[in-house]
LUMRO-150343 format. One record per residue (C-alpha): residue number from 1; residue in three letters; chain; z, y, x. Coordinates in nm, 2 decimals. Layout:
residues N
<num: NUM; residuo: ALA; cadena: A; w: Z; v: Y; u: X>;
...
***
This chain:
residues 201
<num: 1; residuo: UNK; cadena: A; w: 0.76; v: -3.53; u: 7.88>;
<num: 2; residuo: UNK; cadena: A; w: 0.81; v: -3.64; u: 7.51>;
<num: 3; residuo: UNK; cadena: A; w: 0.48; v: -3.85; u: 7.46>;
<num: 4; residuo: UNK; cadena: A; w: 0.60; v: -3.86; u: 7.04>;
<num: 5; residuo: UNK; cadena: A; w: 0.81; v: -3.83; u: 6.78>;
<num: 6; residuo: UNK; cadena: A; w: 0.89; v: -4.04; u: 6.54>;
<num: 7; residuo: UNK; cadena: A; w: 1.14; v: -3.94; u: 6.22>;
<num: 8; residuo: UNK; cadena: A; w: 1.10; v: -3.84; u: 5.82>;
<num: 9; residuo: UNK; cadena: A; w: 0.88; v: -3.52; u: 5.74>;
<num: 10; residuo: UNK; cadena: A; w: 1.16; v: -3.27; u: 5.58>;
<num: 11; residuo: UNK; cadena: A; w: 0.99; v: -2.97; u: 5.61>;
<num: 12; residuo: UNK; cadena: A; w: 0.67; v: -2.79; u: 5.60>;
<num: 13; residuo: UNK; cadena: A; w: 0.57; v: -2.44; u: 5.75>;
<num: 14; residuo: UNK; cadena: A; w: 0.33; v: -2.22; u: 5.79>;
<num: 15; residuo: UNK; cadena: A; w: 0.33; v: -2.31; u: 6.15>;
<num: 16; residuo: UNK; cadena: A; w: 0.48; v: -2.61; u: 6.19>;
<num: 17; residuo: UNK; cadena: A; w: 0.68; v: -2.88; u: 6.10>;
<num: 18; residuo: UNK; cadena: A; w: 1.02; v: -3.02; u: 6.09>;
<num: 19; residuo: UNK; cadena: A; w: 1.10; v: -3.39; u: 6.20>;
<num: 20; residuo: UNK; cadena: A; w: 1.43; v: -3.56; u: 6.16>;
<num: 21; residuo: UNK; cadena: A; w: 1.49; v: -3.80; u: 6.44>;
<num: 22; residuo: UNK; cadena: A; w: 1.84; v: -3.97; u: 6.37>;
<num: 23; residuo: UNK; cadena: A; w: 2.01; v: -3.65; u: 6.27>;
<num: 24; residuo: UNK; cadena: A; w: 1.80; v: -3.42; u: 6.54>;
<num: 25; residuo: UNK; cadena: A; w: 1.51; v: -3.20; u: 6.35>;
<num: 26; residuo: UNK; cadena: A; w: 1.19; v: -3.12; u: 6.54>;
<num: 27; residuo: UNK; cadena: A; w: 1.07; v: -2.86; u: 6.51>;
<num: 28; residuo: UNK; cadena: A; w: 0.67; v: -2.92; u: 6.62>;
<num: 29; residuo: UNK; cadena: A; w: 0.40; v: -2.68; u: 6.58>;
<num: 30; residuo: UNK; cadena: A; w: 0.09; v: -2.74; u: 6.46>;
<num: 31; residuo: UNK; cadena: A; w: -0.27; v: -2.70; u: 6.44>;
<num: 32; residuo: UNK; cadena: A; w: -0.20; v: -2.75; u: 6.07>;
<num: 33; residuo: UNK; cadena: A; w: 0.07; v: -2.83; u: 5.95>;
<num: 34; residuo: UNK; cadena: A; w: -0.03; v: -2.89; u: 5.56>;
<num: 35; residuo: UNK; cadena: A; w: -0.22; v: -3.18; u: 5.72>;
<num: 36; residuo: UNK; cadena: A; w: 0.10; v: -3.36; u: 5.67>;
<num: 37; residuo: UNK; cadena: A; w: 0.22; v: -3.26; u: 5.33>;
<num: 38; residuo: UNK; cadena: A; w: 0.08; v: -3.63; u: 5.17>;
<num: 39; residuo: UNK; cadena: A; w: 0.41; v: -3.73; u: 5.43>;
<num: 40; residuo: UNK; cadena: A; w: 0.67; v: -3.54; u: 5.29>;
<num: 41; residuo: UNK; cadena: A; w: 0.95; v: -3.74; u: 5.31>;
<num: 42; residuo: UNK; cadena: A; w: 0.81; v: -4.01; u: 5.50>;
<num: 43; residuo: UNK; cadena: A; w: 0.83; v: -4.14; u: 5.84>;
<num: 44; residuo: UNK; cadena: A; w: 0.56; v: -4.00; u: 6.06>;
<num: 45; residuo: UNK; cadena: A; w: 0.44; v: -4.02; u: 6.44>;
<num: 46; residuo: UNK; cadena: A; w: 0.38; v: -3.72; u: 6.60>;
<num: 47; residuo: UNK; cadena: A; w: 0.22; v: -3.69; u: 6.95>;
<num: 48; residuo: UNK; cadena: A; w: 0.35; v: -3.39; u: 7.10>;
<num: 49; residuo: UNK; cadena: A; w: 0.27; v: -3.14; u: 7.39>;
<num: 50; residuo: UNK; cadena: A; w: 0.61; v: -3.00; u: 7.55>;
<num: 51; residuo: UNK; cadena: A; w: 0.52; v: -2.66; u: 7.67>;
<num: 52; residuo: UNK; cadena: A; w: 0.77; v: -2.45; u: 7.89>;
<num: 53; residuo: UNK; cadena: A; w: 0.77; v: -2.10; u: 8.04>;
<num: 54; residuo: UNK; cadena: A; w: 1.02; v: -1.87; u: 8.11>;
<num: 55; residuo: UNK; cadena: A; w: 1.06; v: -1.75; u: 7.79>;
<num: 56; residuo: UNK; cadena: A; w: 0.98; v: -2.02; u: 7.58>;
<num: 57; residuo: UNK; cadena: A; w: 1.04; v: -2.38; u: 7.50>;
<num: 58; residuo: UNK; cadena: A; w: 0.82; v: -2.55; u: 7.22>;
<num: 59; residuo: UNK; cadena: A; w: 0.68; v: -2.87; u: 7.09>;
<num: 60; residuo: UNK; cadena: A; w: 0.31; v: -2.88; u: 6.96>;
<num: 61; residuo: UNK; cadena: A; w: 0.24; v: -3.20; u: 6.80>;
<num: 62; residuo: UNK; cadena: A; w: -0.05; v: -3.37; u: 6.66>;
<num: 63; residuo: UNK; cadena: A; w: -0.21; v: -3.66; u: 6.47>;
<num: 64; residuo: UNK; cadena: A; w: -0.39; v: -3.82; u: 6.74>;
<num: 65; residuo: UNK; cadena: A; w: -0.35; v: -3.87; u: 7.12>;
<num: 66; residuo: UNK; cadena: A; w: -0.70; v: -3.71; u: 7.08>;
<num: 67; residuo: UNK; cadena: A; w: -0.65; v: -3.45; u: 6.92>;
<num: 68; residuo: UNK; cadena: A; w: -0.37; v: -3.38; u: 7.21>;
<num: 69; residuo: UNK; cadena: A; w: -0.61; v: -3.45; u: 7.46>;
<num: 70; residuo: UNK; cadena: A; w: -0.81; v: -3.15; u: 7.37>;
<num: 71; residuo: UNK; cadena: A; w: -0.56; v: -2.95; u: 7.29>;
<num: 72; residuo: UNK; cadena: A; w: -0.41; v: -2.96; u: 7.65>;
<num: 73; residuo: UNK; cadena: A; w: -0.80; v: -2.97; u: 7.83>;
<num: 74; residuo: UNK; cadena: A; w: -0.81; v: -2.65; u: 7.63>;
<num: 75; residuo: UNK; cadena: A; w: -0.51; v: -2.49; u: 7.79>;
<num: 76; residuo: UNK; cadena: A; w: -0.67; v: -2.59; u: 8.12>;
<num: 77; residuo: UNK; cadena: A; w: -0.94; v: -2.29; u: 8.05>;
<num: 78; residuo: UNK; cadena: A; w: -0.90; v: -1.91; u: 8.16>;
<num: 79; residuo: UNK; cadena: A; w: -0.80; v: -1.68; u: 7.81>;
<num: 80; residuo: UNK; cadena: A; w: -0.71; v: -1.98; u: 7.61>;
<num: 81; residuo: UNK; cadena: A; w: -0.32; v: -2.00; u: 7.55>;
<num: 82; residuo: UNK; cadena: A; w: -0.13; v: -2.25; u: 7.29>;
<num: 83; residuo: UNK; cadena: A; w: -0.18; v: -2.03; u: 7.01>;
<num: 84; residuo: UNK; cadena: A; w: -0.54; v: -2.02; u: 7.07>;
<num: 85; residuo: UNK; cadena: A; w: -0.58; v: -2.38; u: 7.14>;
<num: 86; residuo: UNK; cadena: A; w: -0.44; v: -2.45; u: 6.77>;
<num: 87; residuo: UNK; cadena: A; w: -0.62; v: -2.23; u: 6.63>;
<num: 88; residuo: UNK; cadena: A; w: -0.92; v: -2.39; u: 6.76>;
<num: 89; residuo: UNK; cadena: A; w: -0.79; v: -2.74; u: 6.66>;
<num: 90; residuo: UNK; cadena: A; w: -0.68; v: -2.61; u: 6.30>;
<num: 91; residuo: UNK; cadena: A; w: -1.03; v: -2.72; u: 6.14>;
<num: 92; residuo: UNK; cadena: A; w: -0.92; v: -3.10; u: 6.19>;
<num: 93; residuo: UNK; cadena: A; w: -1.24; v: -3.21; u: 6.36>;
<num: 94; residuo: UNK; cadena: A; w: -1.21; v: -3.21; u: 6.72>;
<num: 95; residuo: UNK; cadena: A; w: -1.52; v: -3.42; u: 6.76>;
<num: 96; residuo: UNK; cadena: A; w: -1.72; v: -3.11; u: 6.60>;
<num: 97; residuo: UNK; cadena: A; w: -1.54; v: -2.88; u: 6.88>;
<num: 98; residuo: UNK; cadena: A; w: -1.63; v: -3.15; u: 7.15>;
<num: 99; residuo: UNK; cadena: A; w: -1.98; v: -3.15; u: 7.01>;
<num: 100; residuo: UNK; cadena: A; w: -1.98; v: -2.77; u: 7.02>;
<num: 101; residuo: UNK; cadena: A; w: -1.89; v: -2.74; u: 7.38>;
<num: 102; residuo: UNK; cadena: A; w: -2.11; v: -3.07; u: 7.47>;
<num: 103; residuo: UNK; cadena: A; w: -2.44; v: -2.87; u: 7.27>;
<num: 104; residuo: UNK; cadena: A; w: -2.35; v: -2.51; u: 7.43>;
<num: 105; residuo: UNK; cadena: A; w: -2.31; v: -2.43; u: 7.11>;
<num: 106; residuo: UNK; cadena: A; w: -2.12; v: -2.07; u: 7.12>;
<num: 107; residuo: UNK; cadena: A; w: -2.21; v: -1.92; u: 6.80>;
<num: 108; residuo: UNK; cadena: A; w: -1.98; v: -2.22; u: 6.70>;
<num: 109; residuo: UNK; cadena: A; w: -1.69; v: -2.15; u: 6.92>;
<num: 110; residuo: UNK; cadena: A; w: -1.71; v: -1.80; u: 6.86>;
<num: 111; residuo: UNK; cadena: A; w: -1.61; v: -1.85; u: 6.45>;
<num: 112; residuo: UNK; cadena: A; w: -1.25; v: -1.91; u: 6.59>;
<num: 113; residuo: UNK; cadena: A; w: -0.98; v: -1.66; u: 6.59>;
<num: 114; residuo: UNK; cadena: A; w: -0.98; v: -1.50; u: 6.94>;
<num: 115; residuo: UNK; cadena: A; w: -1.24; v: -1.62; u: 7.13>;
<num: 116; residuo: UNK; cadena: A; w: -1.51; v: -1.44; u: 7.21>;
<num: 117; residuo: UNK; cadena: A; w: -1.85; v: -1.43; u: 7.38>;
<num: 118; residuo: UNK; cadena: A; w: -1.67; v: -1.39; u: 7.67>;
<num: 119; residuo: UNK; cadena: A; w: -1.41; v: -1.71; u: 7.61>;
<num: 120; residuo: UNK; cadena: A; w: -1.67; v: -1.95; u: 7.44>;
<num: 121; residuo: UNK; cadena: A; w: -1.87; v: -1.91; u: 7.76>;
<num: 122; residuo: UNK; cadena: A; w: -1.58; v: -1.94; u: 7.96>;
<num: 123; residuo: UNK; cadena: A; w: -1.50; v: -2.32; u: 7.74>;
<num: 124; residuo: UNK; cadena: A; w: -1.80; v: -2.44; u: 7.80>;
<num: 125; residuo: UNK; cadena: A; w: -1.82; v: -2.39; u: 8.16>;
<num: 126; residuo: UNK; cadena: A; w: -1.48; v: -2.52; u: 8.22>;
<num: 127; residuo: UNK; cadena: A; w: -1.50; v: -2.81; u: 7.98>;
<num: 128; residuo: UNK; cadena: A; w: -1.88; v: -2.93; u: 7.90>;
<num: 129; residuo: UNK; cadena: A; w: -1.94; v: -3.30; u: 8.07>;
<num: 130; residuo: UNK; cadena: A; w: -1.54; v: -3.36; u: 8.10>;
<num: 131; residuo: UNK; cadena: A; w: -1.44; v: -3.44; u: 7.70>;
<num: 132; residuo: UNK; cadena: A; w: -1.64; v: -3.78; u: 7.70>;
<num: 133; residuo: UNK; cadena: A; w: -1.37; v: -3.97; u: 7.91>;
<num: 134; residuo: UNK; cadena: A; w: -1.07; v: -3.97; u: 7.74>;
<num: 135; residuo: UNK; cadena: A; w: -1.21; v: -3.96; u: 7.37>;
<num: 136; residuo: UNK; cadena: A; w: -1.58; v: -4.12; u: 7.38>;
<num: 137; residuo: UNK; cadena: A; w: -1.53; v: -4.24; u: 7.06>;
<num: 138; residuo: UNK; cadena: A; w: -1.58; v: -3.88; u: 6.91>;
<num: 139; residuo: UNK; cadena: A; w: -1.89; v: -3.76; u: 7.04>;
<num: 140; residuo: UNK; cadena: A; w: -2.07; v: -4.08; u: 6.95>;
<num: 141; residuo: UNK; cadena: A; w: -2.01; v: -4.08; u: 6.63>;
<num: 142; residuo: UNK; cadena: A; w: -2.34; v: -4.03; u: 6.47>;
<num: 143; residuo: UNK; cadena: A; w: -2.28; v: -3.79; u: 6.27>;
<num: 144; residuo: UNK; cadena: A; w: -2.26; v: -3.52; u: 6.55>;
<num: 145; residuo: UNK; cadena: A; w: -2.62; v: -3.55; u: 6.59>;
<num: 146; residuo: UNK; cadena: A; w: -2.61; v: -3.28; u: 6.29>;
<num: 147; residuo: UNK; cadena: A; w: -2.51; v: -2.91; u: 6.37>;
<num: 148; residuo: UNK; cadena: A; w: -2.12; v: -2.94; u: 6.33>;
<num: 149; residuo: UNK; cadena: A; w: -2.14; v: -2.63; u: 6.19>;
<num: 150; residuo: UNK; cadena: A; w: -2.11; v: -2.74; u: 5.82>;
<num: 151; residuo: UNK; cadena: A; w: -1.95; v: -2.49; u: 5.70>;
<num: 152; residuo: UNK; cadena: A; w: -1.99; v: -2.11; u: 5.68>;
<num: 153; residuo: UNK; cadena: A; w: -1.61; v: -2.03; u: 5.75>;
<num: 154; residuo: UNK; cadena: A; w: -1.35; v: -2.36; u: 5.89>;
<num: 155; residuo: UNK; cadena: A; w: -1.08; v: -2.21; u: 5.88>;
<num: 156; residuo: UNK; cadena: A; w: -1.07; v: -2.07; u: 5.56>;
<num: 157; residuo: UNK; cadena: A; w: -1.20; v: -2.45; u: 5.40>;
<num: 158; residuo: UNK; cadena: A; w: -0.84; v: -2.52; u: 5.59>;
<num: 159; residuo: UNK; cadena: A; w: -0.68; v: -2.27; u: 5.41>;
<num: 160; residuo: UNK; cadena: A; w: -0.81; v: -2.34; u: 5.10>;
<num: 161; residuo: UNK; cadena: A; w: -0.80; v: -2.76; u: 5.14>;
<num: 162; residuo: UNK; cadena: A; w: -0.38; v: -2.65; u: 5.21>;
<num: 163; residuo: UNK; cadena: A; w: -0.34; v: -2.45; u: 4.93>;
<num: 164; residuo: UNK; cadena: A; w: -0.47; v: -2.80; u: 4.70>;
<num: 165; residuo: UNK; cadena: A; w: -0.20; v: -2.98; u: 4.85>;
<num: 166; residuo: UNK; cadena: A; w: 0.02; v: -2.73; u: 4.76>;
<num: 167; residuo: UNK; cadena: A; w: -0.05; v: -2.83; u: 4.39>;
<num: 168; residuo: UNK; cadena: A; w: -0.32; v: -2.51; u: 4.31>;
<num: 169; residuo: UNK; cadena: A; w: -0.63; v: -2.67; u: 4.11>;
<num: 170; residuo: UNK; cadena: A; w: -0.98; v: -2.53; u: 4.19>;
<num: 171; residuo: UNK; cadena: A; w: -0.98; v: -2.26; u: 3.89>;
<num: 172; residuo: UNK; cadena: A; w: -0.71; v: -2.11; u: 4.06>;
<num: 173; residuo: UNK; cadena: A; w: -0.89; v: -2.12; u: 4.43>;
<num: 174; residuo: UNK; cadena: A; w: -1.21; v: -2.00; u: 4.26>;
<num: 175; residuo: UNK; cadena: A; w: -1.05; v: -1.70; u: 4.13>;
<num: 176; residuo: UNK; cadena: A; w: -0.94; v: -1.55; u: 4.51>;
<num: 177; residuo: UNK; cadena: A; w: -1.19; v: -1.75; u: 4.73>;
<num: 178; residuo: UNK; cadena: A; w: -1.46; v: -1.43; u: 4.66>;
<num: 179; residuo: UNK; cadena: A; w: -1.14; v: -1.19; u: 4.82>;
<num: 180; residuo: UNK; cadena: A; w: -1.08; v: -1.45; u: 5.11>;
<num: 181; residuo: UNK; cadena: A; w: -1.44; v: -1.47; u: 5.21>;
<num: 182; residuo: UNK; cadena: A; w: -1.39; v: -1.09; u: 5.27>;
<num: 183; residuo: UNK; cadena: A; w: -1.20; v: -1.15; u: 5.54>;
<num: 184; residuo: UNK; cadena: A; w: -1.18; v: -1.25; u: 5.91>;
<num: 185; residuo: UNK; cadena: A; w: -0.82; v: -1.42; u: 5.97>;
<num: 186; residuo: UNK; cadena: A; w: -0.65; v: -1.76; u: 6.11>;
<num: 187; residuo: UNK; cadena: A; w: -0.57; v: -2.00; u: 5.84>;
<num: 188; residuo: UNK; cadena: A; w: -0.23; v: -1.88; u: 5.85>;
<num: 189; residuo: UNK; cadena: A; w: -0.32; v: -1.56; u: 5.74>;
<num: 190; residuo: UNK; cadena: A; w: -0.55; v: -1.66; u: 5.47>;
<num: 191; residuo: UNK; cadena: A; w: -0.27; v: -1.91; u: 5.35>;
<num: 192; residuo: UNK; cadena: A; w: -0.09; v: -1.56; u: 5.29>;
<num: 193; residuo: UNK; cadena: A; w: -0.36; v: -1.41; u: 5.20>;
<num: 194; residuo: UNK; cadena: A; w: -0.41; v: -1.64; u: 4.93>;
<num: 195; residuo: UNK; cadena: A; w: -0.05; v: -1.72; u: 4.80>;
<num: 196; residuo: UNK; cadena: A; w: -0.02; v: -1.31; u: 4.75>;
<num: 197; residuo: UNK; cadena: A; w: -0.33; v: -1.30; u: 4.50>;
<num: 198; residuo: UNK; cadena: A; w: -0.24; v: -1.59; u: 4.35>;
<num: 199; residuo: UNK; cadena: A; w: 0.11; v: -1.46; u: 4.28>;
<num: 200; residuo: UNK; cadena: A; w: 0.04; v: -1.11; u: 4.20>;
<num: 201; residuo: UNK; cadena: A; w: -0.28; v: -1.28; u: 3.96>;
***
């Protein structure tokens, strides 16, 4: 198990990033990766998550041991796989996801790109009453005693807070945000989404 990694940020994807470690580059996937783009060129810490099948080998990394916690409590649950489990974590804010689950809250859960009735239920069963131990911190914050909910669509904020670190100002966000709110994708997508109206704009 590879608890982190520790190298200079060299390069930046959709999906993940790349870590040079002495000569060796990571390649770590991430919730999201633009999270990192202030880092470029720096020396960061990754934790990561080594996940292995038959037919796959990867790295998942994140900011936090936290943030890793969840991720992997989130793979514990029936209908939630890695991609899933990003997905959910893409926002940035486990401690609203914790609250979520904590509160019941599906409607919440359910704004994430494939989960469903079906698999928020299916969370909150599996995970309500067991986040608390391993990052207490989060839930008592006391901001969570709002809705986390606090705004209409995450992971397109995500999209949208990645595209500003790419260097677009907010005249230019303004202009395709009405096109984005349109549609129902995973950050990823919208990041597409985005950079092809800007381009062809």
């Amino acid at each position: 198990m590879i608890e982190y990694v520790v190298g200079k940020l060299v390069d930046i994807d959709v999906q993940y990033v790349v870590v040079d470690h002495h000569g060796l580059g990571y390649q770590i996937f991430c919730p999201n990766p633009y999270r990192f783009q202030s880092k470029m060129e720096d020396s960061v810490q990754v934790f990561t998550y080594q996940y292995v099948r038959e037919d796959v080998i990867r790295l998942y990394g994140f900011e936090t041991k936290e943030e890793r916690a969840l991720f992997e409590k989130l793979l514990n649950v029936s209908g939630i796989g890695p991609k899933g489990a990003l997905a959910i974590l893409a926002t940035g804010e486990p401690e609203h996801v914790v609250h979520a689950i904590e509160e019941e809250d599906e409607s919440f859960l359910v704004k994430f790109p494939g989960v469903g009735k079906k698999t928020a239920r299916q969370i909150i069963l599996d995970l309500k009453g067991k986040l608390d131990d391993f990052a207490p911190n989060l839930f008592k914050q006391s901001g969570l005693a709002v809705s986390p909910v606090t705004k209409e669509n995450p992971l397109l904020e995500e999209a949208l807070e990645a595209l500003r670190a790419l260097g677009y100002v907010e005249r230019e966000l303004k202009k395709v945000r009405p096109h984005l709110e349109k549609e129902d994708l995973t950050t990823d997508a919208y990041i597409k989404k985005a950079l092809q109206l800007l381009l062809n704009g």
